[in-house]
N, C-alpha and C positions, 0 to 999 in steps of 0.2 A: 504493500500500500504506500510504498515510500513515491513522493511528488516530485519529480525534479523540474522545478522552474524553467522556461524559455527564456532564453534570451537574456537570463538573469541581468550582469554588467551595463549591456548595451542599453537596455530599456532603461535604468535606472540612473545613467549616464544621460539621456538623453530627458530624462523627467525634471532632475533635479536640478537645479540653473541658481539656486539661491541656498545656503546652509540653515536661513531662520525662516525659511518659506513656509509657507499651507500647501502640505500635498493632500490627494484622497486616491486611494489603491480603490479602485471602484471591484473590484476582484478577488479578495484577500486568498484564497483559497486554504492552504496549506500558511502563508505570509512567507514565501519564499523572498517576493519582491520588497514586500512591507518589511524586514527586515535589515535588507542591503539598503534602504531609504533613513531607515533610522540611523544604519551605520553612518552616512552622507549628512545629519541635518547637528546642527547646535542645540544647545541647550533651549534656546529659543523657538526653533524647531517647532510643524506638529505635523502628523499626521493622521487621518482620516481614514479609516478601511469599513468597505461597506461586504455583507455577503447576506446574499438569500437562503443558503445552508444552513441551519443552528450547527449542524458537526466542526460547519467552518470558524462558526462567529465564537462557537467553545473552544476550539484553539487560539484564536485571537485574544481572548479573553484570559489568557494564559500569559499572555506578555504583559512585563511588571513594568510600565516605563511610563511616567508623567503626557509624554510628548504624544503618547499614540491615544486613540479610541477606536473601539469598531461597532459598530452598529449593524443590529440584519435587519436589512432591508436590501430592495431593490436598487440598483444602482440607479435607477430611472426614478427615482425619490431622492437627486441628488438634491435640488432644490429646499423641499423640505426638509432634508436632515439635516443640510445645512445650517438653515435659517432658523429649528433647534437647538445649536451649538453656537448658534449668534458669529457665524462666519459669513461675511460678505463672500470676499472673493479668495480665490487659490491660487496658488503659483501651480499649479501642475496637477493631472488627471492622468493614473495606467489603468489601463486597461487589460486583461490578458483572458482573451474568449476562448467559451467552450470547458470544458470539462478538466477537471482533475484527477489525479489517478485513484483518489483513495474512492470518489463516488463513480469510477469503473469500476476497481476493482473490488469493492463489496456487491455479492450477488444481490442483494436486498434494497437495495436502491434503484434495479430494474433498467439499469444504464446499457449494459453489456450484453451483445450475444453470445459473449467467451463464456459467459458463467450464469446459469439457471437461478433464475429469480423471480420474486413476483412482478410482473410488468408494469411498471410506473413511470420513469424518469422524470419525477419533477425535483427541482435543484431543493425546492421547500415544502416536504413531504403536508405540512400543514396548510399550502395551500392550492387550490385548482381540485381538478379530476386527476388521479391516475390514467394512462394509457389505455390499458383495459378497458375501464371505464366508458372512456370516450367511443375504444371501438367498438364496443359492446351496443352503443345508442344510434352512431353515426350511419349516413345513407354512403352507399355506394360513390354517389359525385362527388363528396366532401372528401372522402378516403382518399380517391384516385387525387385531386386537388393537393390537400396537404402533404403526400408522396411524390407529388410531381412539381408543384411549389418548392417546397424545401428540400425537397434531397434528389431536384433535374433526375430521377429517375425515368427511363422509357420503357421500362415493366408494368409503371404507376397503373396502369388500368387494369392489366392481369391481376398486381398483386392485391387489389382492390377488391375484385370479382372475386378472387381464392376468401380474403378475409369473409366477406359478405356470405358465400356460400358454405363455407366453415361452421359460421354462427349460426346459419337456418338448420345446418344438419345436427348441431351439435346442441345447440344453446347457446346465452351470450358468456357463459364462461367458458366459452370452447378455446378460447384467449385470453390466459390466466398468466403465461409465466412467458419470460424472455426466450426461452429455450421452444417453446412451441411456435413463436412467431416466427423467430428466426428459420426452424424448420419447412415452413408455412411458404416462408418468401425461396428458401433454395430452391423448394420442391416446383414453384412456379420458373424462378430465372432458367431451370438445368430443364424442362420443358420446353421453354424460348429461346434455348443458345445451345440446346442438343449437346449439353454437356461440354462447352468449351470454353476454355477457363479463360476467368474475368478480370484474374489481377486482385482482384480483396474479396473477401467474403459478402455475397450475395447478398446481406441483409444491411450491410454497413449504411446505404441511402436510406433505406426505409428508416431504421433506426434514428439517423439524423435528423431526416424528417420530423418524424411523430415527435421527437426532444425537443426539435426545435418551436414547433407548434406548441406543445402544451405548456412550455416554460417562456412562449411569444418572444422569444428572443431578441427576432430581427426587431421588431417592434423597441422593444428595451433598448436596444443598440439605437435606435435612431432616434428615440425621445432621449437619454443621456448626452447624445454628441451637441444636439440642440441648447440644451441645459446649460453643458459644460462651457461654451463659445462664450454665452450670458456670463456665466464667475467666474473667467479666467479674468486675472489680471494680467495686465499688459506686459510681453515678456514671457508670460506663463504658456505653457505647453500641456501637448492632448499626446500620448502614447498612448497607442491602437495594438494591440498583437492579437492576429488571427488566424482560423484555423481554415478557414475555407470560402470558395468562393462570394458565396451570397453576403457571409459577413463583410468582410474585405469591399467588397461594390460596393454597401454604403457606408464604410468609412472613408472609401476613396472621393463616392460621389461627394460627400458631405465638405470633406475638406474641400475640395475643387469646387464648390459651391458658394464656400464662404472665403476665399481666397481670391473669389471674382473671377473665376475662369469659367462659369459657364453663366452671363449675366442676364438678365431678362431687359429683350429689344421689342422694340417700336415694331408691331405688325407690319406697318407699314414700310416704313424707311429699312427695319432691320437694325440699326443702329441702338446702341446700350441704353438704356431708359437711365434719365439724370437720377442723380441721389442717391448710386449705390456705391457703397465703398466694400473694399476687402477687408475683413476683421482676423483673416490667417494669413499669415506665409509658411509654405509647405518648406519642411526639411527634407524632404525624402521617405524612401523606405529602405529598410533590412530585412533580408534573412538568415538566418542560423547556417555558420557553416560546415562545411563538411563534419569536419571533427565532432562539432555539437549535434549534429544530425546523427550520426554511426553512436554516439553515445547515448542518446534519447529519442529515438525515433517518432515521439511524438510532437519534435519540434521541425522536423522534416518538411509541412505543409505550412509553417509560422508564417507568416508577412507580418514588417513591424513598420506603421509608416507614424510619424511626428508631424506636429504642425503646431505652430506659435501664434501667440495672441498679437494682434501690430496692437500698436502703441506706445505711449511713453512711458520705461520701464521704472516700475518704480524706484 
């Protein structure tokens, strides 16, 4: 169950820009990052860690140090939790999406098709539907929709049609445990590709999918980034690390939106409508390299991009 952080240095290098600054690890997980942050700040220092896990927000909770607090909540409740702690603005927001290893690797949090468990995946067992659940209630077009939304699957309707038809033979607990879905989705892919191997296990989209759906991720991602533009102060920085495409597009679109590179024009003329200014300038992005890749394989698909608040720093 041991976590080994992405990108640990580099992201941490590129968040912290001030030693007495306001960060918020909107991610804490394990506090692999939250940690190397502490190590970087003064006595002055604070930082902020949010998680929608209690497993994660009890390890946080574990760290003895004036400078830190961690709240569970959603990171998309930065605003309020802020404004709780009586913090205007931040020097710096990480980011680090997507899953941890200790909520893969316990079968009982319903994360993994490596290891049989009840079918759940939500990051905050106390709140939403379970997986099950949903698929238990859901029609056919919504199925094929959220498998084909979030995990760009092209089985998405097959493996739709197998769930659907599952539950009518079976009942609505004919999909109880991770171990059955997963079974569920091979038995349709090795049907539709006659047995020709795919590169990852068969169920890996689906998966994604339905995680990403019930714990509305992308949604989270795109209300925080919004959020965050508003409390940075100037100088302050947005460290993004992601794990897959859908994320990454709107972190990318987002910066590039408020960076002024894609600006809203005149129907007419075409020409930039007055009054908008750029509130980012883009740094760049990272990925993990080789070495960090061959030693953590789960940093292999990481994109790390940055982007800074304009203004005059404080």
């Amino acid at each position: 169950m041991h976590h080994e952080t992405v990108l640990p240095e580099e992201a941490v290098d590129a968040l912290v820009i001030r030693a007495d600054g306001i960060y918020v690890d909107g991610t804490f997980g394990r506090g692999g990052h939250s940690r190397r942050v502490l190590e970087r700040l003064a006595a002055s220092g604070r930082l902020v860690a949010f998680d929608r896990d209690p497993e994660a927000v009890a390890v946080g909770r574990t760290i003895d140090d004036p400078r830190f607090t961690i709240r569970h909540a959603r990171f998309s409740a930065l605003s309020e939790e802020l404004d709780e702690l009586g913090i205007e603005c931040i020097d710096g927001l990480l980011l680090d999406l997507g899953l941890s290893s200790p909520q893969v690797d316990r079968a009982e949090r319903g994360f993994s098709f490596q290891h049989d468990g009840p079918l759940d995946m939500r990051m905050d067992p106390g709140v939403g539907i379970p997986v099950r659940d949903w698929l238990a209630q859901a029609d056919e077009d919504e199925i094929r929709e959220v498998i084909e939304r979030y995990g760009e699957d092209r089985f998405a309707r097959a493996i739709a049609k197998a769930i659907v038809a599952r539950r009518q033979d079976s009942g609505g607990a004919a999909l109880e445990s991770t171990k059955q879905l997963a079974d569920l989705v091979a038995g349709v892919v090795r049907r539709r590709t006659k047995g020709a191997p795919l590169g990852k296990n068969a169920a890996t989209r689906t998966f994604q999918a339905l995680r990403i759906f019930v714990n509305q991720e992308l949604a989270e991602l795109s209300s925080v980034l919004t959020r965050a533009i508003d409390r940075l102060a100037p100088g302050g920085r947005l460290v993004v690390i992601s794990f897959h495409s859908l994320e990454d597009r709107i972190v990318k679109q987002t910066f590039a939106d408020a960076a002024g590179r894609n600006p809203e024009r005149d129907p007419v003329t075409g020409a930039p409508l007055p009054g908008q200014q750029a509130r980012l300038r883009l740094l760049g992005r990272r990925r993990p390299g080789a070495a960090e890749s061959d030693r953590n394989p789960r940093a292999r698909s990481a994109v790390m991009r940055v982007a800074e608040r304009l203004g005059d720093a404080r």
